[in-house]
mmCIF file as Biopython writes it, N, C-alpha, C and O atoms, coordinates in Angstrom:
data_model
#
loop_
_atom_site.group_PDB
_atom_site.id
_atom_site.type_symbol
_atom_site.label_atom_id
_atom_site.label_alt_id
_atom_site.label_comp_id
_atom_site.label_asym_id
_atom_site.label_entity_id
_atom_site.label_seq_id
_atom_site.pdbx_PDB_ins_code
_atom_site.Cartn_x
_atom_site.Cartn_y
_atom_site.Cartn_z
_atom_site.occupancy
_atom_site.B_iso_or_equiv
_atom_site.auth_seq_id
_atom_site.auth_asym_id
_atom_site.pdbx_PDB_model_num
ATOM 1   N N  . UNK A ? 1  ? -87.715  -59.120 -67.645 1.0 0.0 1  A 1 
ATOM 2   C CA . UNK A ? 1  ? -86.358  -59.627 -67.629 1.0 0.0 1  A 1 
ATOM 3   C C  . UNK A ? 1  ? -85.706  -59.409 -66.262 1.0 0.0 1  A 1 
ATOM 4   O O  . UNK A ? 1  ? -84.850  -60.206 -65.876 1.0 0.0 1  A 1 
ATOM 5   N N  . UNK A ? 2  ? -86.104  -58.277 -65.454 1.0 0.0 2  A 1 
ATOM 6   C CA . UNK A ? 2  ? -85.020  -57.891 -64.491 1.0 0.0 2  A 1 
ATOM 7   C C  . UNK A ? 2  ? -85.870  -59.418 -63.340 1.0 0.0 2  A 1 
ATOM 8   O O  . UNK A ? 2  ? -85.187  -60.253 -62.746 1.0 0.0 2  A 1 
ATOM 9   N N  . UNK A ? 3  ? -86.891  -59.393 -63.329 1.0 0.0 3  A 1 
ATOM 10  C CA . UNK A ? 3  ? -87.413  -60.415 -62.206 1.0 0.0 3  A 1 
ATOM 11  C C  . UNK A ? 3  ? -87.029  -62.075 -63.021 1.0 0.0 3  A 1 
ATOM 12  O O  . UNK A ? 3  ? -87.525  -62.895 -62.249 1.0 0.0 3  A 1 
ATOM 13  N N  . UNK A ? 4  ? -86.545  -62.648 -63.906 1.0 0.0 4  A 1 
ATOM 14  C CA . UNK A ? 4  ? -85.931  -63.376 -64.060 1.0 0.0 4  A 1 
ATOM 15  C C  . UNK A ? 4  ? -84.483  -63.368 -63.661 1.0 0.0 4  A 1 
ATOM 16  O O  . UNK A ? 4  ? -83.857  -64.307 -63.170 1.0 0.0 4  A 1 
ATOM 17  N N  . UNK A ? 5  ? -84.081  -62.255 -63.926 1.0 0.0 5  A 1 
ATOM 18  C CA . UNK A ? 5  ? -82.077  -62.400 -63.426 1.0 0.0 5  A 1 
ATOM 19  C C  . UNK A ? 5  ? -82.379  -62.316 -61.987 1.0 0.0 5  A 1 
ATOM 20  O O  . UNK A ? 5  ? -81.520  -62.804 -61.252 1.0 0.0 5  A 1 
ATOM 21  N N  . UNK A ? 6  ? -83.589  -61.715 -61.338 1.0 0.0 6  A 1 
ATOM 22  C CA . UNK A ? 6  ? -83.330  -62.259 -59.919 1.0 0.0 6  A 1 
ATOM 23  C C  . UNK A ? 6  ? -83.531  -63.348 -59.365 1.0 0.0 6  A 1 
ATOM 24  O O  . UNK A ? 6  ? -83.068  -63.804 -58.320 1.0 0.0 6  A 1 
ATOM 25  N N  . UNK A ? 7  ? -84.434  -63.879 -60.294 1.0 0.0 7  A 1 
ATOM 26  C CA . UNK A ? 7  ? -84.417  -65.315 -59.696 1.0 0.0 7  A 1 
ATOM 27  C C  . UNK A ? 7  ? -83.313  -66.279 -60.077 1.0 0.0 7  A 1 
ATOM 28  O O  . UNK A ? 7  ? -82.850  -67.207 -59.413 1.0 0.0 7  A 1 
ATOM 29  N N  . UNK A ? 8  ? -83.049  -65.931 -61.079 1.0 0.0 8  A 1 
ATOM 30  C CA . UNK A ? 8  ? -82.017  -66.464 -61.511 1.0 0.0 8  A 1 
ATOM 31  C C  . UNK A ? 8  ? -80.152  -66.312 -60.594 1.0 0.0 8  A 1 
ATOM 32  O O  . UNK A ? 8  ? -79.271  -67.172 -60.610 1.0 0.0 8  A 1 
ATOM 33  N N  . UNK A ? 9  ? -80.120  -65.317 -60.101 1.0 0.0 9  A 1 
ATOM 34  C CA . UNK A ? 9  ? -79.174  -65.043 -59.341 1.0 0.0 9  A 1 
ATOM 35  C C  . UNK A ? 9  ? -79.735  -65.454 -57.588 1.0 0.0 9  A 1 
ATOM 36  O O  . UNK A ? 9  ? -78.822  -65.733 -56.810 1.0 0.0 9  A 1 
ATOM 37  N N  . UNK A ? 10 ? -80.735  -65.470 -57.205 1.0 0.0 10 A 1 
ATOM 38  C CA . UNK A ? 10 ? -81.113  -66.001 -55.986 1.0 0.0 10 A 1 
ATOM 39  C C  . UNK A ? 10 ? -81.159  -67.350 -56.274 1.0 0.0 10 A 1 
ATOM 40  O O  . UNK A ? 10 ? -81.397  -68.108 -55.334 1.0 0.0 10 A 1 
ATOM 41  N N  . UNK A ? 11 ? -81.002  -67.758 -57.248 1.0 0.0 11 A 1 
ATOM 42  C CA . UNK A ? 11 ? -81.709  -69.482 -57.617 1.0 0.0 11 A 1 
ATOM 43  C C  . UNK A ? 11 ? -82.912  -70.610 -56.639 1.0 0.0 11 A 1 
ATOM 44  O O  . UNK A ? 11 ? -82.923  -71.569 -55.867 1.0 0.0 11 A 1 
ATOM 45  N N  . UNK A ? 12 ? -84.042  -69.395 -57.548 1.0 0.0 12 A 1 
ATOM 46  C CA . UNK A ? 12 ? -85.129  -69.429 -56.966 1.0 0.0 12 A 1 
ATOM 47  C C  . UNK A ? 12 ? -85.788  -69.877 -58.235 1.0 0.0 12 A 1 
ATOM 48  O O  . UNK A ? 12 ? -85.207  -69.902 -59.319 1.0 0.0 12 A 1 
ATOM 49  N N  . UNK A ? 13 ? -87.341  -70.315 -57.992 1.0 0.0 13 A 1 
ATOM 50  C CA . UNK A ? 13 ? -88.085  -71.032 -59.293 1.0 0.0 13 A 1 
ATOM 51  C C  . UNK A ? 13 ? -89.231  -70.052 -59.533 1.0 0.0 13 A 1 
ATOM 52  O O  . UNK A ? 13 ? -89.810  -70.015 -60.618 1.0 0.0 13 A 1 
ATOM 53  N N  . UNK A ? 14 ? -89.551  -69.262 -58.513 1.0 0.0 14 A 1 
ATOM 54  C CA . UNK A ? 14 ? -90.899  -68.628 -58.698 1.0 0.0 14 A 1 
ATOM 55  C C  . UNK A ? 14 ? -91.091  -66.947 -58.234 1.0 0.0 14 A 1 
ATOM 56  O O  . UNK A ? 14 ? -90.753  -66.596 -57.104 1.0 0.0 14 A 1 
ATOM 57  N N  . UNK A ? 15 ? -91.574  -66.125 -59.069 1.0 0.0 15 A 1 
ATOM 58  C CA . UNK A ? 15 ? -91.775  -64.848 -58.889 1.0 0.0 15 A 1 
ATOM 59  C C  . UNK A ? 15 ? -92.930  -64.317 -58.921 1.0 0.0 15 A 1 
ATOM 60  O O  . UNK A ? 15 ? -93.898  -64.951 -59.342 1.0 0.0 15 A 1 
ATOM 61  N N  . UNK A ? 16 ? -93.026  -63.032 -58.470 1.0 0.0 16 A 1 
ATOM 62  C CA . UNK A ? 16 ? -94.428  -62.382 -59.187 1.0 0.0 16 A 1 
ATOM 63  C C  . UNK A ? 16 ? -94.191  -60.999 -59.014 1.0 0.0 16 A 1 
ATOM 64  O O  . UNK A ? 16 ? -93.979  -60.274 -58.041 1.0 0.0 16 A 1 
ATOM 65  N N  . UNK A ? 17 ? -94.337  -60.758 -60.881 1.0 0.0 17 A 1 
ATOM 66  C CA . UNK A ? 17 ? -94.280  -59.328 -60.849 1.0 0.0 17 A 1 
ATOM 67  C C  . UNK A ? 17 ? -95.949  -58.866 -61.175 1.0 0.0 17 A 1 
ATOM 68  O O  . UNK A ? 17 ? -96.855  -59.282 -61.897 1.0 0.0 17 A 1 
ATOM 69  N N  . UNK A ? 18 ? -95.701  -57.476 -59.934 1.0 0.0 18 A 1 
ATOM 70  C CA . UNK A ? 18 ? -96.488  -56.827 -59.780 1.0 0.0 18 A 1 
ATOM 71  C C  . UNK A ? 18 ? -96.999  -55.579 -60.388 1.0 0.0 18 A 1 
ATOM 72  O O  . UNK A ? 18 ? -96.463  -54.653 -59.780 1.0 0.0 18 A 1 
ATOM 73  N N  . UNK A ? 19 ? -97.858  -55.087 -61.387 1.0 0.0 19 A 1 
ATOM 74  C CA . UNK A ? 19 ? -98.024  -53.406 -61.812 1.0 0.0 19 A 1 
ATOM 75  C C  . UNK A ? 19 ? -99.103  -53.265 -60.886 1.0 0.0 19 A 1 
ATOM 76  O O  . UNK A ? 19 ? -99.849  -54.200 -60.595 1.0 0.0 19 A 1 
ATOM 77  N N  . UNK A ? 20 ? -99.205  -52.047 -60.393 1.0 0.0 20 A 1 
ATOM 78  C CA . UNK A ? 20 ? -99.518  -51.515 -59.134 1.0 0.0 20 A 1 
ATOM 79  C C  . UNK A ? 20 ? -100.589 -50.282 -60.070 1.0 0.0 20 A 1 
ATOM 80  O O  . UNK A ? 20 ? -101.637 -49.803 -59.637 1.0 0.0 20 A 1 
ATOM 81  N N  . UNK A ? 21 ? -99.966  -49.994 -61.393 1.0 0.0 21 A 1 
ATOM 82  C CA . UNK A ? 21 ? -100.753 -49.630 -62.223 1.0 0.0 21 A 1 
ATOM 83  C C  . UNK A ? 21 ? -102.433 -49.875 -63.115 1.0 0.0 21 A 1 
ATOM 84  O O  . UNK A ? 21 ? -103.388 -49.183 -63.467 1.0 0.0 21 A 1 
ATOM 85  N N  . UNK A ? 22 ? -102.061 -51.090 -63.155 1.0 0.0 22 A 1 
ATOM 86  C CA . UNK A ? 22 ? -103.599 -51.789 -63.532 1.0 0.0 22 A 1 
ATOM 87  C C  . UNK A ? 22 ? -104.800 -51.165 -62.696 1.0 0.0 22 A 1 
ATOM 88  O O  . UNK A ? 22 ? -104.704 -50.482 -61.677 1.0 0.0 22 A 1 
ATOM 89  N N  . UNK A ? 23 ? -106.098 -51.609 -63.450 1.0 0.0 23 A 1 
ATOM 90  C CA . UNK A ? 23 ? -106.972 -51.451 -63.215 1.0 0.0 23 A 1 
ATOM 91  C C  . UNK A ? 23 ? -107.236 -52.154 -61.771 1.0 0.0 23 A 1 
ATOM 92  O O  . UNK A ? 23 ? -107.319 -51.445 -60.768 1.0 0.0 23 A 1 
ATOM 93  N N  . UNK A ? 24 ? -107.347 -53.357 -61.706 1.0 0.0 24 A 1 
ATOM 94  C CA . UNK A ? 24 ? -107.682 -54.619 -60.881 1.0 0.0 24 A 1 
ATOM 95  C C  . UNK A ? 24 ? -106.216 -55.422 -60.475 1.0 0.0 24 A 1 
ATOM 96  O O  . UNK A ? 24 ? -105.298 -55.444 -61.295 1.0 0.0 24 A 1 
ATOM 97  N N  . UNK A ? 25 ? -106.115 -55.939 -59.416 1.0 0.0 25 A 1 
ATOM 98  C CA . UNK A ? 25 ? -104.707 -56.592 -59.071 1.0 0.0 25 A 1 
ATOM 99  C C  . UNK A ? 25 ? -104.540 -57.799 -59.746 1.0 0.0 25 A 1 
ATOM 100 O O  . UNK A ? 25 ? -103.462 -58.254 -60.127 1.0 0.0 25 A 1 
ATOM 101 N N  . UNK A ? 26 ? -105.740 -58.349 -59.895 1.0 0.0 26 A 1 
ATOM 102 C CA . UNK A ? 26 ? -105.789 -59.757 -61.049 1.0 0.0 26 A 1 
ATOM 103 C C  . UNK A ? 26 ? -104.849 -59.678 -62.412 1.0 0.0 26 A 1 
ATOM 104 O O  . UNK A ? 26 ? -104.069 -60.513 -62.869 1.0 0.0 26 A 1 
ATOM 105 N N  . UNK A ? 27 ? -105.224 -58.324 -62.901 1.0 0.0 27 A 1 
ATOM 106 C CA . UNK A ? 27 ? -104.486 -57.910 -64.384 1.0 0.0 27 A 1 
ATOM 107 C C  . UNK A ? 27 ? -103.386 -57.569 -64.626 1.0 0.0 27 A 1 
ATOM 108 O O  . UNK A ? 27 ? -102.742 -57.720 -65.664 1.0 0.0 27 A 1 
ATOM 109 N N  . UNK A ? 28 ? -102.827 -56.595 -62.703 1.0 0.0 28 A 1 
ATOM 110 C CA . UNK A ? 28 ? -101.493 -56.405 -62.864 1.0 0.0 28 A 1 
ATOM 111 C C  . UNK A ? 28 ? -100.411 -57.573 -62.428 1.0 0.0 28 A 1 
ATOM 112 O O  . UNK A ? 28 ? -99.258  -57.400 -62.824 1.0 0.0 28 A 1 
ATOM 113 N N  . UNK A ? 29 ? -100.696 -58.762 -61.635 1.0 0.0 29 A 1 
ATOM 114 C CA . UNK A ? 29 ? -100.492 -59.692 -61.211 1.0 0.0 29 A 1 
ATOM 115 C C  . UNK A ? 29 ? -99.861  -60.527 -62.108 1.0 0.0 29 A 1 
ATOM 116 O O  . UNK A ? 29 ? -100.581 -60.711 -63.088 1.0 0.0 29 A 1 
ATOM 117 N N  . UNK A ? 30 ? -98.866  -61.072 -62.166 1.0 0.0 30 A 1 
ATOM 118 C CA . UNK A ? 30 ? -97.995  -61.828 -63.670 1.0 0.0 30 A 1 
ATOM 119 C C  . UNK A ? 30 ? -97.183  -62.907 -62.795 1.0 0.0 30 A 1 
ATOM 120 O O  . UNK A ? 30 ? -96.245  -62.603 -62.058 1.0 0.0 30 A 1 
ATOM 121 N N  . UNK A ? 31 ? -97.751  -64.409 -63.011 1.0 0.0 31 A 1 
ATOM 122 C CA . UNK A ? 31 ? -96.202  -65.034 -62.298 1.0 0.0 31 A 1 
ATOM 123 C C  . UNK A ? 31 ? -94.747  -65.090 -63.346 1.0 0.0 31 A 1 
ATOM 124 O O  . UNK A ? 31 ? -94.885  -65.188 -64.565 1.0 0.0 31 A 1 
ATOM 125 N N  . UNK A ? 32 ? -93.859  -65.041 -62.929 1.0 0.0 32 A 1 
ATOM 126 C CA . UNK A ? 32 ? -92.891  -65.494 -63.461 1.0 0.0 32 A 1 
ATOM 127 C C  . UNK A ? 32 ? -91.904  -67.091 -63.166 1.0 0.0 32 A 1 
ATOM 128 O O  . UNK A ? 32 ? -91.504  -67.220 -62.009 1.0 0.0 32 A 1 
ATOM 129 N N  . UNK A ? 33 ? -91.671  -67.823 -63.809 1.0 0.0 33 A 1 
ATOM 130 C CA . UNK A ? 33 ? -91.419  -69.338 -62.891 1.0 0.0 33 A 1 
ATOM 131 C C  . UNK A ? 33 ? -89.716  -69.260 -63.855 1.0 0.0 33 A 1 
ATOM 132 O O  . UNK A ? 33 ? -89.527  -68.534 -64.831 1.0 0.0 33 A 1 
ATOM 133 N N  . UNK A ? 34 ? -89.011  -69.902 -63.439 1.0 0.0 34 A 1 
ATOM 134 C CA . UNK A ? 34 ? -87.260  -69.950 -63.722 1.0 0.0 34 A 1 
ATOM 135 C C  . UNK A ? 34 ? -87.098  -71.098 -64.003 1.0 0.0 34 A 1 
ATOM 136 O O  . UNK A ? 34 ? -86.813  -71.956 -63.167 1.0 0.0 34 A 1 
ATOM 137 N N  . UNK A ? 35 ? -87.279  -71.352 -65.456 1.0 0.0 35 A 1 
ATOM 138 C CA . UNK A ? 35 ? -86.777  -72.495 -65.961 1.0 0.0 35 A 1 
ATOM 139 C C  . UNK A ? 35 ? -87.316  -73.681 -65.768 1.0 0.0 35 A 1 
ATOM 140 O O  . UNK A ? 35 ? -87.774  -74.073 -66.842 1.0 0.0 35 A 1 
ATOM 141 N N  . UNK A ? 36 ? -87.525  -74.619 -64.726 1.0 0.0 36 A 1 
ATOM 142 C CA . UNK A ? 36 ? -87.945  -75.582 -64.438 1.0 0.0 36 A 1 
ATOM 143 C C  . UNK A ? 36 ? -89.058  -76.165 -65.143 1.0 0.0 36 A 1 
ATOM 144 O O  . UNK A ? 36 ? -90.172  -75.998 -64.647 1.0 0.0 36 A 1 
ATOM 145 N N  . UNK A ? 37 ? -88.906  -77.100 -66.667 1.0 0.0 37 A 1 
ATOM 146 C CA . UNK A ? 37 ? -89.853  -77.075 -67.229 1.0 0.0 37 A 1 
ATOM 147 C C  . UNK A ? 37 ? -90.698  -78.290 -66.532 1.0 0.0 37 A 1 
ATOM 148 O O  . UNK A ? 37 ? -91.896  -78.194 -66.798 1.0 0.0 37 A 1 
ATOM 149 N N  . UNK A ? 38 ? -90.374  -79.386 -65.721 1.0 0.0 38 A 1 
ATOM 150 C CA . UNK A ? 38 ? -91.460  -80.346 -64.924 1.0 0.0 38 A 1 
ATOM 151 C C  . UNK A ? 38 ? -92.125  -79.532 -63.349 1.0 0.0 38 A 1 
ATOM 152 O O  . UNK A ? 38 ? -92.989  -79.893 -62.549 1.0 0.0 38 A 1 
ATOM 153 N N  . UNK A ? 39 ? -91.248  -78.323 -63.423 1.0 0.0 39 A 1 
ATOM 154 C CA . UNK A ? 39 ? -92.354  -77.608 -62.569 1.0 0.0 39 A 1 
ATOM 155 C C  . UNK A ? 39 ? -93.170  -76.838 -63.197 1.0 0.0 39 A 1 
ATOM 156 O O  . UNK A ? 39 ? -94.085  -76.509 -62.442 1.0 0.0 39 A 1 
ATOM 157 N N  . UNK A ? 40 ? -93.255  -76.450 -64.101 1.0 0.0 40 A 1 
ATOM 158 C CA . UNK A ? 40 ? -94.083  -75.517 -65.077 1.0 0.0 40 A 1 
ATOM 159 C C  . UNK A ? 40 ? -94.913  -76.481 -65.440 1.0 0.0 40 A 1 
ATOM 160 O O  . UNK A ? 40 ? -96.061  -76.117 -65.185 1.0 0.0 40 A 1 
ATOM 161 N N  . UNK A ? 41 ? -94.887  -77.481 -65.887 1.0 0.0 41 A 1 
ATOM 162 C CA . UNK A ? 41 ? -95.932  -78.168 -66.555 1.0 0.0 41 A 1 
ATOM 163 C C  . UNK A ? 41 ? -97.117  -78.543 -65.157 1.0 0.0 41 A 1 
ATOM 164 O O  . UNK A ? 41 ? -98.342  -78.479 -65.261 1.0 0.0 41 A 1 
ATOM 165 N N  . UNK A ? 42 ? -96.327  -78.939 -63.873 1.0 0.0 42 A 1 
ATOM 166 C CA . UNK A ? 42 ? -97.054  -79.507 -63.177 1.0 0.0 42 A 1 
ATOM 167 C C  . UNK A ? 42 ? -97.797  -78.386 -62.305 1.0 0.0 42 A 1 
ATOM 168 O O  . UNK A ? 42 ? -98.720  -78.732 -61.568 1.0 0.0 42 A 1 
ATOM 169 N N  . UNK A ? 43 ? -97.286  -76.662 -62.407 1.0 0.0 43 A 1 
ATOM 170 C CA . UNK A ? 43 ? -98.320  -75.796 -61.896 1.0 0.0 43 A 1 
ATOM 171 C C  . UNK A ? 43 ? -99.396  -75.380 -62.791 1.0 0.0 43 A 1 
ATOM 172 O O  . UNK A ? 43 ? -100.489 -74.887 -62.511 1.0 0.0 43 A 1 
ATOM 173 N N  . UNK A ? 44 ? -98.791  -75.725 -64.118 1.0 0.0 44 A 1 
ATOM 174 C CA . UNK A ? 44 ? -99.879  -75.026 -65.203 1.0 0.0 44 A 1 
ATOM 175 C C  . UNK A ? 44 ? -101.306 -75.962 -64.743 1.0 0.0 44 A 1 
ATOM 176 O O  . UNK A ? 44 ? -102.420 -75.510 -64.480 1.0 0.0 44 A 1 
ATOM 177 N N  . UNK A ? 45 ? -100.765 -77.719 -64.746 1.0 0.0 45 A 1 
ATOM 178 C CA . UNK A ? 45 ? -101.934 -78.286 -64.282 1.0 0.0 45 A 1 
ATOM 179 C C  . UNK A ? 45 ? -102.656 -78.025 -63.006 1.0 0.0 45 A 1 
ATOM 180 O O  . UNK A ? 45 ? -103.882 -78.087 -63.098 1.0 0.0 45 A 1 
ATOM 181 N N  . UNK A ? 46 ? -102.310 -77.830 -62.188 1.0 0.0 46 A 1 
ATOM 182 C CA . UNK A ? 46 ? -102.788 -77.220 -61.033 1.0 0.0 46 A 1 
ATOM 183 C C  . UNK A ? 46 ? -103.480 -76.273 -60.725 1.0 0.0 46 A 1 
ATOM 184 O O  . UNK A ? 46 ? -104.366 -76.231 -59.871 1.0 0.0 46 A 1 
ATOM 185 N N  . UNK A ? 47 ? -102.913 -75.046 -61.763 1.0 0.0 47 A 1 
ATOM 186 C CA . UNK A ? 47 ? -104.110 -73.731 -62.374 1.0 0.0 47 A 1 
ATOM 187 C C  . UNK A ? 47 ? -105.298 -74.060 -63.302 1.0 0.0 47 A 1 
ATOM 188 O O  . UNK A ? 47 ? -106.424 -73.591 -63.136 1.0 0.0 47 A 1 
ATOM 189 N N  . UNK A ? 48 ? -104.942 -74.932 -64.321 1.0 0.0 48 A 1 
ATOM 190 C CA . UNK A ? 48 ? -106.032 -75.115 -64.877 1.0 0.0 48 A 1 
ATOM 191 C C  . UNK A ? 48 ? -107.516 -76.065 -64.245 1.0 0.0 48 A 1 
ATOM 192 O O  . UNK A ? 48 ? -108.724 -76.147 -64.466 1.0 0.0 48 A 1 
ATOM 193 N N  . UNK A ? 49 ? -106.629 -76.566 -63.484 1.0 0.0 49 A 1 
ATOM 194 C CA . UNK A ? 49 ? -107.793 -77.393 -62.707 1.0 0.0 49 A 1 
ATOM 195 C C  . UNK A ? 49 ? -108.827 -76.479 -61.834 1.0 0.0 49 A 1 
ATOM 196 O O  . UNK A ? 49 ? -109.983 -76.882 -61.706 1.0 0.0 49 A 1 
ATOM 197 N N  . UNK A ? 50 ? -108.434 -75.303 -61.257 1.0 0.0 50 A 1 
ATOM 198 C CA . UNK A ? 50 ? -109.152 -74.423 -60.160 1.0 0.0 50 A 1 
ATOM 199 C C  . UNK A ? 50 ? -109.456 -73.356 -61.153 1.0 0.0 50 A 1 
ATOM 200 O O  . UNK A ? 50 ? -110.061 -72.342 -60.805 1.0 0.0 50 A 1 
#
């Protein structure tokens, strides 16, 4: 939640929260995206392709 109200107060579309905790950086690695559901759809395609 707190890395959404920042994007949300920067009015920004894209985040990434980090746990520094995990095993591997892959696992602690999380994007967060702000709302934009024709940008969400069009990165999800973009990930799933690679």
């Amino acid at each position: 939640m707190q890395v959404l109200t920042y994007l949300r107060l920067l009015n920004l579309l894209l985040g990434l929260l980090i746990n520094f905790g995990a095993a591997t950086f892959k696992e602690g690695c999380k994007r967060i995206v702000n709302g934009k559901q024709d940008f969400v759809s069009s990165c999800l395609r973009v990930n799933q392709l690679g």
